[in-house]
N, CA, C and O atoms as a MOPAC input file, in Angstrom:
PM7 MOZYME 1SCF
protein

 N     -2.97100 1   227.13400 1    -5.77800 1
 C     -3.47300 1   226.56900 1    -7.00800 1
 C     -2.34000 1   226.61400 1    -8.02900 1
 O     -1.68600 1   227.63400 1    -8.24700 1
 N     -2.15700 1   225.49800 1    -8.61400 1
 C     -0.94500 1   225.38500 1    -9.74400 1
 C     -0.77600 1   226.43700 1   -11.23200 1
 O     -1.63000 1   227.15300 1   -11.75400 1
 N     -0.21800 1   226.34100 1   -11.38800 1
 C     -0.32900 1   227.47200 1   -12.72700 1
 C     -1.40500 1   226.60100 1   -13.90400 1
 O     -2.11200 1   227.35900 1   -14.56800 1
 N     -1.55200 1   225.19900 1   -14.16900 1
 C     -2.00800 1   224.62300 1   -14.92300 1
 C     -3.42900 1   224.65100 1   -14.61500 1
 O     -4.23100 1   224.91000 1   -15.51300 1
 N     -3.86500 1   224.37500 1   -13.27200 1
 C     -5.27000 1   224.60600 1   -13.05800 1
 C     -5.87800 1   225.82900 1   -13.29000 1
 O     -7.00600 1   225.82800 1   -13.78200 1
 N     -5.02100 1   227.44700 1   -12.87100 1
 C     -5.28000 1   228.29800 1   -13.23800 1
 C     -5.78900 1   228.30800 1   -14.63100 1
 O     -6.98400 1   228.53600 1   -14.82200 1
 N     -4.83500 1   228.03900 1   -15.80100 1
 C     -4.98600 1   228.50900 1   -16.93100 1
 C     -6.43600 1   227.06900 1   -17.73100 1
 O     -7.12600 1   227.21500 1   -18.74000 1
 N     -6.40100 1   225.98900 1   -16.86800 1
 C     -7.73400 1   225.43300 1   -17.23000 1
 C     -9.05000 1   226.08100 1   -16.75000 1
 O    -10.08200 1   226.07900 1   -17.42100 1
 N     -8.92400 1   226.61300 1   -15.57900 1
 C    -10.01800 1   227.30100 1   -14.87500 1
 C    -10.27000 1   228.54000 1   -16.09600 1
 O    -11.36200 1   228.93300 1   -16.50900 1
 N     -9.22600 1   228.89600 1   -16.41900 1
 C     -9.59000 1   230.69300 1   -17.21400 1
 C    -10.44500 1   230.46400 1   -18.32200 1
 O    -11.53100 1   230.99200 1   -18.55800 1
 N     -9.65300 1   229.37700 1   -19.15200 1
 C    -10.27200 1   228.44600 1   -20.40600 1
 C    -11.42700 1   228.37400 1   -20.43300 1
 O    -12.21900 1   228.99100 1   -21.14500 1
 N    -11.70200 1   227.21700 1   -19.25300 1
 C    -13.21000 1   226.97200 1   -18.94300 1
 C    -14.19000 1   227.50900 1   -19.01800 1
 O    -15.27800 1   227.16500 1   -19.47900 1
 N    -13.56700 1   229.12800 1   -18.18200 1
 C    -14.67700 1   230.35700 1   -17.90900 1
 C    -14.40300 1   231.25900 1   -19.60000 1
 O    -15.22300 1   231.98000 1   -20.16700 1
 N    -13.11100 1   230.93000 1   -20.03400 1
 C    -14.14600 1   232.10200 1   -21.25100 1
 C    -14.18000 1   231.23900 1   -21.98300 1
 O    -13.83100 1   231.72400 1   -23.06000 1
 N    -14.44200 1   229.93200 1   -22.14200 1
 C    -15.51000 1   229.22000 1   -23.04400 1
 C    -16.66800 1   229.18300 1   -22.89900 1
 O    -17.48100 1   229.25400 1   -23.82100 1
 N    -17.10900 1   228.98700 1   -20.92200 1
 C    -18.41300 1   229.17000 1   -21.16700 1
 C    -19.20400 1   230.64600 1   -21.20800 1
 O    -20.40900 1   230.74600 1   -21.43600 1
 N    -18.36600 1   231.70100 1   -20.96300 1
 C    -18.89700 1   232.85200 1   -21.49400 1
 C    -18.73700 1   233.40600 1   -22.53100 1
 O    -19.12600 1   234.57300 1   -22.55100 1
 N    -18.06500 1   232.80100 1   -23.91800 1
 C    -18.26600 1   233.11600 1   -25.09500 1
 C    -18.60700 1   232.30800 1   -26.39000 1
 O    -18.58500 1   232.76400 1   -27.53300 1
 N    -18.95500 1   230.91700 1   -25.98700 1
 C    -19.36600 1   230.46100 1   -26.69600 1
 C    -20.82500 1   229.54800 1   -26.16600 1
 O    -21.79700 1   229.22200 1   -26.84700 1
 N    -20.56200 1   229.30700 1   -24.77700 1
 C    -22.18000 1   228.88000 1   -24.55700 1
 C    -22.63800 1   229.35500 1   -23.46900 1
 O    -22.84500 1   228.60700 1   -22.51300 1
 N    -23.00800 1   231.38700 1   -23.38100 1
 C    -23.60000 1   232.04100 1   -23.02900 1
 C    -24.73500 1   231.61600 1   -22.38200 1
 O    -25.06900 1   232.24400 1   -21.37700 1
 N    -25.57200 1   230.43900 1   -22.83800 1
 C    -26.76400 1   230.30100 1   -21.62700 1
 C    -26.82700 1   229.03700 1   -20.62500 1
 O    -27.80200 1   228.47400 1   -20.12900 1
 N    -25.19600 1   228.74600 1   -20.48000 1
 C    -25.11600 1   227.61100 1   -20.01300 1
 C    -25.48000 1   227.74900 1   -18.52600 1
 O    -25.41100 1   226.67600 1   -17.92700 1
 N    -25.86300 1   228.84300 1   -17.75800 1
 C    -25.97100 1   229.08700 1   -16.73600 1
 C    -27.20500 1   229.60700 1   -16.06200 1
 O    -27.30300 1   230.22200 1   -15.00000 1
 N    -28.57300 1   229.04000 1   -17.32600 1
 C    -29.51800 1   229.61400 1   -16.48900 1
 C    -30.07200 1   228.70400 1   -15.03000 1
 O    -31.24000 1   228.79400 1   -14.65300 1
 N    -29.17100 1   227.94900 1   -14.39900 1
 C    -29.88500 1   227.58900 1   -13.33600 1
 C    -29.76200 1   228.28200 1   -12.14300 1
 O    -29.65100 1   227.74200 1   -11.04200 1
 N    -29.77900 1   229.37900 1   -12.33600 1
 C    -29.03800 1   230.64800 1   -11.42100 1
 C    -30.64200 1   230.78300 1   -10.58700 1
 O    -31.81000 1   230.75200 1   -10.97600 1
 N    -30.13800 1   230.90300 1    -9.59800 1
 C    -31.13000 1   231.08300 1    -8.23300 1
 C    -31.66600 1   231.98800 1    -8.76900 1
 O    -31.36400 1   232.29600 1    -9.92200 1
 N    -32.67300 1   232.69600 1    -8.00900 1
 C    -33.89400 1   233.92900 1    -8.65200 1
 C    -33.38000 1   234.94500 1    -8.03100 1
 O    -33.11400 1   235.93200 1    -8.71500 1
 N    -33.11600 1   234.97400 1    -6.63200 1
 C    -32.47300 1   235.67400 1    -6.24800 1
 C    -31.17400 1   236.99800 1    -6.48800 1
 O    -30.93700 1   238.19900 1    -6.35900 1
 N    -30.58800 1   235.58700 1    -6.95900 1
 C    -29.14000 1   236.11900 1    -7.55500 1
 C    -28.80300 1   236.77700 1    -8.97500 1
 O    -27.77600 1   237.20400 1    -9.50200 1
 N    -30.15100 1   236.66100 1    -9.34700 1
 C    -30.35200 1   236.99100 1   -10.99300 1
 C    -31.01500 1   238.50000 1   -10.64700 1
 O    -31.10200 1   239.21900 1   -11.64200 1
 N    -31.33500 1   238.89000 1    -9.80900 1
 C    -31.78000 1   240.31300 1    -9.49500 1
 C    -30.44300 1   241.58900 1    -8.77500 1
 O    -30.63600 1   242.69600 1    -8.27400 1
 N    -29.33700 1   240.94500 1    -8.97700 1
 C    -28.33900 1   241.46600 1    -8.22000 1
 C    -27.48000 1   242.30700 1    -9.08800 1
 O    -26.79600 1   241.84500 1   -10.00100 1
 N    -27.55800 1   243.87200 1    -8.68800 1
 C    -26.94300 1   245.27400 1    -9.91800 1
 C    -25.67400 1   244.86000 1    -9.16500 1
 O    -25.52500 1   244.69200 1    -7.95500 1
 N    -24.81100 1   244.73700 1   -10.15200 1
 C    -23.59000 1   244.70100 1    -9.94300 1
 C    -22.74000 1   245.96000 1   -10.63200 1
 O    -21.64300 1   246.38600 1   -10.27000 1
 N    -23.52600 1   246.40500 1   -11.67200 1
 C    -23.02200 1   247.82900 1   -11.59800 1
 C    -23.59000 1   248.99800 1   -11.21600 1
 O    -24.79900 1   249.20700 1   -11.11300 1
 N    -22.25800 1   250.14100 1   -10.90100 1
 C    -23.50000 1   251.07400 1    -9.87100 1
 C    -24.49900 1   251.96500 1   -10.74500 1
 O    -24.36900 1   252.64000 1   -11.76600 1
 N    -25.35000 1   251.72100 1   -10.05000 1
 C    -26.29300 1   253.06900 1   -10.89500 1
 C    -25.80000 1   254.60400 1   -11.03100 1
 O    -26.53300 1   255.37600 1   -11.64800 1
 N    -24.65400 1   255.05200 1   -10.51100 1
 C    -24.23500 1   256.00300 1   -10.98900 1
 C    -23.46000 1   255.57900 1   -12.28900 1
 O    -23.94700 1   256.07400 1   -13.30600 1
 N    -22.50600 1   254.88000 1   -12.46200 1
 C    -22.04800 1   254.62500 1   -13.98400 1
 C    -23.06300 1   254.64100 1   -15.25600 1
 O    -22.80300 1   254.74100 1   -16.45500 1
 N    -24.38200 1   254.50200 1   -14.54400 1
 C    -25.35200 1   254.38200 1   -15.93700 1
 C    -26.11000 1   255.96100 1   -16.19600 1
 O    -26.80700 1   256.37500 1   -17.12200 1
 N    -25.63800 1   256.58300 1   -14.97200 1
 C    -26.38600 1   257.18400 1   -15.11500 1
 C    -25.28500 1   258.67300 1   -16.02700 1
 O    -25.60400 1   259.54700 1   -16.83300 1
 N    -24.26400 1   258.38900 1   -15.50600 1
 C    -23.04100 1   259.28000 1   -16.37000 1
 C    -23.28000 1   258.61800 1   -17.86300 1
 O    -22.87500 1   259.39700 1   -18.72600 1
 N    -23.45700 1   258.22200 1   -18.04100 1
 C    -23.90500 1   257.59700 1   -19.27100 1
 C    -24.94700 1   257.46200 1   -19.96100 1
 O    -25.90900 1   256.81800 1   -19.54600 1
 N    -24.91700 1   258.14100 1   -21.30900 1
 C    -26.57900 1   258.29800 1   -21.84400 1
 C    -26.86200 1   256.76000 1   -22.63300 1
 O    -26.58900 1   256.53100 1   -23.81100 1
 N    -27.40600 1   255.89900 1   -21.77300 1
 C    -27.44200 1   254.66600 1   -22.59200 1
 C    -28.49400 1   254.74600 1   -23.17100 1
 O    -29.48600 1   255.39900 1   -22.84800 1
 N    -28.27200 1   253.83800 1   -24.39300 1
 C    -30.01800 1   253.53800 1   -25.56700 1
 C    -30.33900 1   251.67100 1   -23.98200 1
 O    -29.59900 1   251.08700 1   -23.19100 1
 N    -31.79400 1   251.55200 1   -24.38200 1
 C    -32.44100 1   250.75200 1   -23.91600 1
 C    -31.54000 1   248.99000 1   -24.52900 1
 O    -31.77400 1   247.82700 1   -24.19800 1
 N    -30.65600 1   249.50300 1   -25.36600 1
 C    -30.29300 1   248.29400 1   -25.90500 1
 C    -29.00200 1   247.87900 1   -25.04900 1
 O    -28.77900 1   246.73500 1   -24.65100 1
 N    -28.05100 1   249.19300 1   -24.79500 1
 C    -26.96100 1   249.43000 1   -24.41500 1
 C    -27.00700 1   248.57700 1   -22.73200 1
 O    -26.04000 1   247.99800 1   -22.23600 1
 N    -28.43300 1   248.71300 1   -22.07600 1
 C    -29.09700 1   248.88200 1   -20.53000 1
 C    -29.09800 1   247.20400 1   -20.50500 1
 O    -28.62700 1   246.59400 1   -19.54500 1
 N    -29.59200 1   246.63000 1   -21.49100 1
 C    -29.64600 1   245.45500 1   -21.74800 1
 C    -28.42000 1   244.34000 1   -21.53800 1
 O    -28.28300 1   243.35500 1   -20.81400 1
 N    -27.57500 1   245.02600 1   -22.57700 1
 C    -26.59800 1   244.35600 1   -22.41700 1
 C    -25.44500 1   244.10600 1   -21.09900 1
 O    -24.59900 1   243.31300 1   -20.68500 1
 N    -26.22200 1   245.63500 1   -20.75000 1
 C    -24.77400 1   245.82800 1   -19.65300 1
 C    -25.90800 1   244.82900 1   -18.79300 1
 O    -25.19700 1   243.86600 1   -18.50600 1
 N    -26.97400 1   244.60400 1   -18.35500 1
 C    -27.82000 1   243.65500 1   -17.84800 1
 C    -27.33000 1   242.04500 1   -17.88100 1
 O    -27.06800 1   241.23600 1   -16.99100 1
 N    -27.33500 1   241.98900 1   -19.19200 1
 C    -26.93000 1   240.21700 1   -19.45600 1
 C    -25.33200 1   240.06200 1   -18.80800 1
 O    -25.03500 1   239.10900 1   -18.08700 1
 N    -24.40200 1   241.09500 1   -19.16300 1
 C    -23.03800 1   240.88700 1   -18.67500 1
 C    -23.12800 1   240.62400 1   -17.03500 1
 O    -22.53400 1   239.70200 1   -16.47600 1
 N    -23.87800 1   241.48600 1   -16.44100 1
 C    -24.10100 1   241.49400 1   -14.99300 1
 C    -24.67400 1   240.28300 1   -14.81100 1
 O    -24.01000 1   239.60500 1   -14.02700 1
 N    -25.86700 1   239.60900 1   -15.31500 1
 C    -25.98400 1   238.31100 1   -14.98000 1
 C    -25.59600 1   237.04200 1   -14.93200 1
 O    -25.88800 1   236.06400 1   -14.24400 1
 N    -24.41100 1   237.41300 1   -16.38000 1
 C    -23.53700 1   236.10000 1   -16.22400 1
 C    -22.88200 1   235.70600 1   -15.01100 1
 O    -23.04200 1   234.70300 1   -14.31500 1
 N    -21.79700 1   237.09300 1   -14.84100 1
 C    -21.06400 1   237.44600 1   -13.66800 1
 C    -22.01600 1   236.69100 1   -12.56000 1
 O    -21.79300 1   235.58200 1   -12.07600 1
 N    -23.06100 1   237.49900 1   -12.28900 1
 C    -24.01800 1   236.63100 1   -11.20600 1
 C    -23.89400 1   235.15500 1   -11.20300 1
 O    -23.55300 1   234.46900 1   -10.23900 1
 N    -24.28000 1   234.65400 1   -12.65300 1
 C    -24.60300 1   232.92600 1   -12.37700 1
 C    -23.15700 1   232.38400 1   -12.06200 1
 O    -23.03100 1   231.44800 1   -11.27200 1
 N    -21.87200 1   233.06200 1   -12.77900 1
 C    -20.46700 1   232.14800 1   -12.20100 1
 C    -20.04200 1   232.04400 1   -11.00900 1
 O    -19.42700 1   231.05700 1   -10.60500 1
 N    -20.40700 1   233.34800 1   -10.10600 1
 C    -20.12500 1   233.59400 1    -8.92000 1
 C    -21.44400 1   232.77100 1    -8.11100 1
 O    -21.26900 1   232.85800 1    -6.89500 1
 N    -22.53400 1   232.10700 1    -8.41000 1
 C    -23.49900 1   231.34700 1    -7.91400 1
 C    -22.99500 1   230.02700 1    -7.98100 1
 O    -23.33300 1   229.49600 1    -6.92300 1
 N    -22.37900 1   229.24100 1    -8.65300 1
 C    -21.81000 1   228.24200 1    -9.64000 1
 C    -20.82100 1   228.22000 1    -8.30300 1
 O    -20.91800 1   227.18000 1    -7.65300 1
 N    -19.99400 1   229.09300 1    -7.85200 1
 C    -18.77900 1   228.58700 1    -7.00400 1
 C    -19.29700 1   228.61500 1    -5.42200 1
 O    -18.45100 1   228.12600 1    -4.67300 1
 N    -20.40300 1   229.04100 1    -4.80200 1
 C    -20.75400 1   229.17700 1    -3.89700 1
 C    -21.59000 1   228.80200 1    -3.47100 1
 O    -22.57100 1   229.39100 1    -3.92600 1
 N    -21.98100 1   227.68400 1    -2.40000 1
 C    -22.65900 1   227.37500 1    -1.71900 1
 C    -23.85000 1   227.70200 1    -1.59000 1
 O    -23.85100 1   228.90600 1    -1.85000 1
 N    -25.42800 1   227.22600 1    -1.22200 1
 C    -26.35200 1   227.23400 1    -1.02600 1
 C    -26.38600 1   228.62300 1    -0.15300 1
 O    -26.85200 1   229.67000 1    -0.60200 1
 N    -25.88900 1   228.49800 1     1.01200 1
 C    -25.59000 1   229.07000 1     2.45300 1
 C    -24.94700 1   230.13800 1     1.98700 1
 O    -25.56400 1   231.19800 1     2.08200 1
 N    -23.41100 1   230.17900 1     1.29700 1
 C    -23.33100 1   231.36000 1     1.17500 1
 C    -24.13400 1   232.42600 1    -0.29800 1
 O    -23.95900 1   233.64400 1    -0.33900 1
 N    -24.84300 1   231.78600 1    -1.20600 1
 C    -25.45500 1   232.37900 1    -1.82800 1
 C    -26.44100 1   233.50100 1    -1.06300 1
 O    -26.44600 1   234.72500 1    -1.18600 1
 N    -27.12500 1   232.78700 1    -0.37800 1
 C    -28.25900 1   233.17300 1     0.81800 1
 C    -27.50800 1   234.63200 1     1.22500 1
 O    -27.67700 1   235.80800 1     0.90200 1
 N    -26.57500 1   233.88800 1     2.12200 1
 C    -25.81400 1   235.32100 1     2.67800 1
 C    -25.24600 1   236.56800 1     1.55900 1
 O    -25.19000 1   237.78500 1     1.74200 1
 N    -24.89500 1   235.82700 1     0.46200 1
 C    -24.44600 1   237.23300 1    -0.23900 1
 C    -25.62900 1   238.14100 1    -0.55100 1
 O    -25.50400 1   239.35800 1    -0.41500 1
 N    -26.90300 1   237.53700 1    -1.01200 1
 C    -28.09700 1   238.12100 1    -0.98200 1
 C    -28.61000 1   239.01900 1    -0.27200 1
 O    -29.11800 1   240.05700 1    -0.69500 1
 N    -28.48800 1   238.60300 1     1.10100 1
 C    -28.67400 1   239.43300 1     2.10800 1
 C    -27.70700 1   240.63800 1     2.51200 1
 O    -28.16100 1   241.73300 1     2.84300 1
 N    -26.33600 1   240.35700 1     2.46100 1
 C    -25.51300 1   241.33000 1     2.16100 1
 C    -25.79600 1   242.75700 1     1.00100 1
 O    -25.78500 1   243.96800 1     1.22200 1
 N    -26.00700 1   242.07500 1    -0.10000 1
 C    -26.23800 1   242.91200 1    -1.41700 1
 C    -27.39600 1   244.16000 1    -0.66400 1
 O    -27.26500 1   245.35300 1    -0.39000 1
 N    -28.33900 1   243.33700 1    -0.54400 1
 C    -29.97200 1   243.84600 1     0.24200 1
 C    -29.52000 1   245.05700 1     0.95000 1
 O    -29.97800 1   246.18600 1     0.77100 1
 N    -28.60400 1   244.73500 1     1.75200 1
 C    -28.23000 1   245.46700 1     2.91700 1
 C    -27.20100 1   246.81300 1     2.81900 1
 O    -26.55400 1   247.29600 1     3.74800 1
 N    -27.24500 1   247.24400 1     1.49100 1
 C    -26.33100 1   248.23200 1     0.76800 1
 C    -25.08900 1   247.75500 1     0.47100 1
 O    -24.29000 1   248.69100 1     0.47900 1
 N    -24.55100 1   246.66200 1     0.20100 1
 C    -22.71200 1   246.23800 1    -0.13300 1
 C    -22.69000 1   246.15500 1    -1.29900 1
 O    -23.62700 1   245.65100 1    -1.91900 1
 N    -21.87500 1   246.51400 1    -1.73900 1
 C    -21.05600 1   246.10300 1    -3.20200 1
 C    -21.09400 1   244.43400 1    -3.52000 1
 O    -21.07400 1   243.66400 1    -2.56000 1
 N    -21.13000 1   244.09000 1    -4.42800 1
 C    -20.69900 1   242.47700 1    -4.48400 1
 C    -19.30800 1   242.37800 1    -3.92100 1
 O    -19.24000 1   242.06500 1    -2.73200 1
 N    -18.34000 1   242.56400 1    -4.48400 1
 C    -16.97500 1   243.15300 1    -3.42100 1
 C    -16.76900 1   243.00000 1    -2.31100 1
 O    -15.96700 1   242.21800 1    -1.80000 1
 N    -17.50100 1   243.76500 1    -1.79300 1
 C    -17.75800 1   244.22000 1    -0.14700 1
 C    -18.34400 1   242.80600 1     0.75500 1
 O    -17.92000 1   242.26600 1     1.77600 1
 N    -19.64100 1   242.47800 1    -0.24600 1
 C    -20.60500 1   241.01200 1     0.10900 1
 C    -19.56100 1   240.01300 1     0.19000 1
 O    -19.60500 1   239.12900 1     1.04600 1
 N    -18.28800 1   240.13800 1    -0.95900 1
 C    -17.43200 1   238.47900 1    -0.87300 1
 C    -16.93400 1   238.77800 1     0.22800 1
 O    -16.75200 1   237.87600 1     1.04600 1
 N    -16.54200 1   240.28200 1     0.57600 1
 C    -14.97200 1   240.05800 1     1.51100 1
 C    -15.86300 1   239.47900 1     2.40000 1
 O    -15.46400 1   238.49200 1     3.01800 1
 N    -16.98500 1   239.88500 1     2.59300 1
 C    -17.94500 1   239.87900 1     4.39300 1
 C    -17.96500 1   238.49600 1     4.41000 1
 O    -18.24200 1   238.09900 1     5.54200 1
 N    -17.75400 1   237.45100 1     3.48800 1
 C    -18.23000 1   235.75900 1     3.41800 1
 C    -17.13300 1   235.17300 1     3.62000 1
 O    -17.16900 1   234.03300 1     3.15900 1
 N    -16.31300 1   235.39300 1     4.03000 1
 C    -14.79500 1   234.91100 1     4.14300 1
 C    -14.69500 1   233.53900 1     3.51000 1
 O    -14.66900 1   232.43600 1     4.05600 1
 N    -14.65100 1   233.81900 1     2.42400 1
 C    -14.22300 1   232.37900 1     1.56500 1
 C    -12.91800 1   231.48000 1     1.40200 1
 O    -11.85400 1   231.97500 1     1.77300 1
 N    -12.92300 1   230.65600 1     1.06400 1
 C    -11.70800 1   230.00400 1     0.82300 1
 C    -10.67600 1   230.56700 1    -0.21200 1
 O    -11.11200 1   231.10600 1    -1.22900 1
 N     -9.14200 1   230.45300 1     0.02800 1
 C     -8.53300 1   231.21100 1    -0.73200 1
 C     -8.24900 1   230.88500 1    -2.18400 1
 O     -7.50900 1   231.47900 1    -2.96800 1
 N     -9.27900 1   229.40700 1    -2.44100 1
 C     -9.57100 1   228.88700 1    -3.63700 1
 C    -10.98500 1   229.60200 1    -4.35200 1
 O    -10.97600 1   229.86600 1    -5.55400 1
 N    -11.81600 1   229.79600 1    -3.76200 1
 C    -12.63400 1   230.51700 1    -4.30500 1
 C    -12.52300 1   231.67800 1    -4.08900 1
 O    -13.60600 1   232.14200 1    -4.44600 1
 N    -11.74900 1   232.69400 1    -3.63300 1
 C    -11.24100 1   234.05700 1    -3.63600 1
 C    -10.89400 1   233.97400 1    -5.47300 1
 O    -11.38000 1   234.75500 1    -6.29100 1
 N    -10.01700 1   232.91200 1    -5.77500 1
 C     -9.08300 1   232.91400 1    -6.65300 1
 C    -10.37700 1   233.32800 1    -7.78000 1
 O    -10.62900 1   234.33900 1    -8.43400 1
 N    -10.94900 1   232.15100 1    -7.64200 1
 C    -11.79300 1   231.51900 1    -9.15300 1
 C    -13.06400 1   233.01000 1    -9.27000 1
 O    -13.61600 1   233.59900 1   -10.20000 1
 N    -13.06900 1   233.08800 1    -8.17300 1
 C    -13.81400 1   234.67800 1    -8.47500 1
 C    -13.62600 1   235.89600 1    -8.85700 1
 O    -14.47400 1   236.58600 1    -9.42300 1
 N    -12.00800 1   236.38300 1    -8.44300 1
 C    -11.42600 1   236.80100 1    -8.93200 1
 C    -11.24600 1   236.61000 1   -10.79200 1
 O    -11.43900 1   237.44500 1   -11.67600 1
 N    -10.90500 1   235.48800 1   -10.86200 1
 C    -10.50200 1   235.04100 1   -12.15500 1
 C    -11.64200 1   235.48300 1   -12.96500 1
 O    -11.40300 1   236.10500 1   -14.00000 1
 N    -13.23100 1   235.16100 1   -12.51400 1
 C    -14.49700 1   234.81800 1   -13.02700 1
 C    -14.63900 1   236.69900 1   -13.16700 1
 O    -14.85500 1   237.13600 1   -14.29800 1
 N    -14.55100 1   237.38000 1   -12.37600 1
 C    -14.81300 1   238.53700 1   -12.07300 1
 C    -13.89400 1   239.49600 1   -13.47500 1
 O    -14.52600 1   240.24300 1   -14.22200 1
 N    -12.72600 1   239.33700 1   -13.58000 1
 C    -11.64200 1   239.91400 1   -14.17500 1
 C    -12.08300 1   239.58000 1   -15.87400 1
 O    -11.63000 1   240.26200 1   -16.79300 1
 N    -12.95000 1   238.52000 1   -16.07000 1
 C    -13.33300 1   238.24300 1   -17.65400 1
 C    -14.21200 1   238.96900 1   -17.59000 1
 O    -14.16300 1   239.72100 1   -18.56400 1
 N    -15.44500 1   239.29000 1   -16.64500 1
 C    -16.73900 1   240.22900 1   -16.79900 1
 C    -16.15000 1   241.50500 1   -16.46000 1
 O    -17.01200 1   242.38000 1   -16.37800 1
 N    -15.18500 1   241.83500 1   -16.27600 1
 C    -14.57900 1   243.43900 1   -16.09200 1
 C    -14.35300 1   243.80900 1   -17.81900 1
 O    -14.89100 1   244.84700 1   -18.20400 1
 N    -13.63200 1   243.04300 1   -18.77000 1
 C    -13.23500 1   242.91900 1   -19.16000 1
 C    -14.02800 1   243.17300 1   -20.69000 1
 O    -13.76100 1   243.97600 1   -21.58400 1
 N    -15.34900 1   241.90800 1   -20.56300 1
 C    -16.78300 1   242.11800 1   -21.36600 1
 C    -17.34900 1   243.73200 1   -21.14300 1
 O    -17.91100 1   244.30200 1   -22.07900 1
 N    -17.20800 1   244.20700 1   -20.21500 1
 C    -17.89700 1   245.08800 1   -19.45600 1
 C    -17.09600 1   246.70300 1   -20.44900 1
 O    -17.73300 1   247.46200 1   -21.18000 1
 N    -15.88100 1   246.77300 1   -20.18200 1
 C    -14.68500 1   247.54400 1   -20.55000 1
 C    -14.91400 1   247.54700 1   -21.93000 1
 O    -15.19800 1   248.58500 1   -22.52700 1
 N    -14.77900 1   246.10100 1   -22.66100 1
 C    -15.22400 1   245.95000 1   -24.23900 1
 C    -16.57700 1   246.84000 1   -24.44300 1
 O    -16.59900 1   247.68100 1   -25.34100 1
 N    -17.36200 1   246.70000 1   -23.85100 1
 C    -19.10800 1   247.14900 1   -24.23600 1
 C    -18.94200 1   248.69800 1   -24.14200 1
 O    -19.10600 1   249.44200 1   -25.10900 1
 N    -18.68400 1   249.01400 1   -23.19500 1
 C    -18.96900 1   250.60900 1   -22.53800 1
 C    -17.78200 1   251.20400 1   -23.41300 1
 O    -17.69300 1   252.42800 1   -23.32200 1
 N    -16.89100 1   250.61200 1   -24.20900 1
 C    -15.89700 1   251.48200 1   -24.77200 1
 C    -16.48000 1   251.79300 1   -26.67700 1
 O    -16.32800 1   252.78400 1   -27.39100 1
 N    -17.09500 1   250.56600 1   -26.92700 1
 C    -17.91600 1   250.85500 1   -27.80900 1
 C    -19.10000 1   252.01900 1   -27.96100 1
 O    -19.38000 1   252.44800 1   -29.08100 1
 N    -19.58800 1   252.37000 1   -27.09600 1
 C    -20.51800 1   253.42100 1   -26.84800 1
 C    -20.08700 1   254.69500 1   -26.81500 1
 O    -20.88100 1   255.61000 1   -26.60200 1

């Protein structure tokens, strides 16, 4: 992938995660139920119900971008993966994706690390 597509792809993704936040509710039902962080981090952590929330919505974005790049088929399968005790992590490596969507997930992944890092450092 070229350096120019990269830096349109990054654009893209933190425009639509900071300025039109609900551009992604067509997120499977499925995939909208998926903890992407571990329940031990919350639990080292005395969160308020507001704090639980948020770290909630961050996790779901993450969910709908990583739904957004993946297939019907492999949505299905990451589901079942998740189900099955894996990390989201663990679920991509098991889906052997293309080394274009390795990228964009990566990319997609590294802005919700990032939201994530911002939130929990506030607390």
């Amino acid at each position: 992938m070229s350096y120019l597509r990269r830096l349109t792809l990054l654009v893209l993704v933190l425009a639509t995660v900071f300025v039109v936040p609900g551009i992604g509710n067509a997120l499977p039902e499925q995939l909208d139920r998926i903890a992407v962080v571990a329940s031990s981090s919350q639990t080292e952590l005395d969160l308020t119900p507001r704090q639980r929330q948020m770290i909630q919505a961050i996790n779901r974005g993450l969910n709908r971008e990583v739904s957004k790049i993946l297939n019907e088929s492999q949505q299905k399968s990451l589901v079942k993966l998740i189900h099955t005790g894996d990390t989201l992590n663990q679920a991509l490596d098991k889906l052997q994706l293309s080394s274009e969507k390795r990228e964009i997930i990566k990319a997609v992944s590294q802005v919700y690390d990032l939201k994530m890092k911002s939130l929990i450092s506030g607390f």
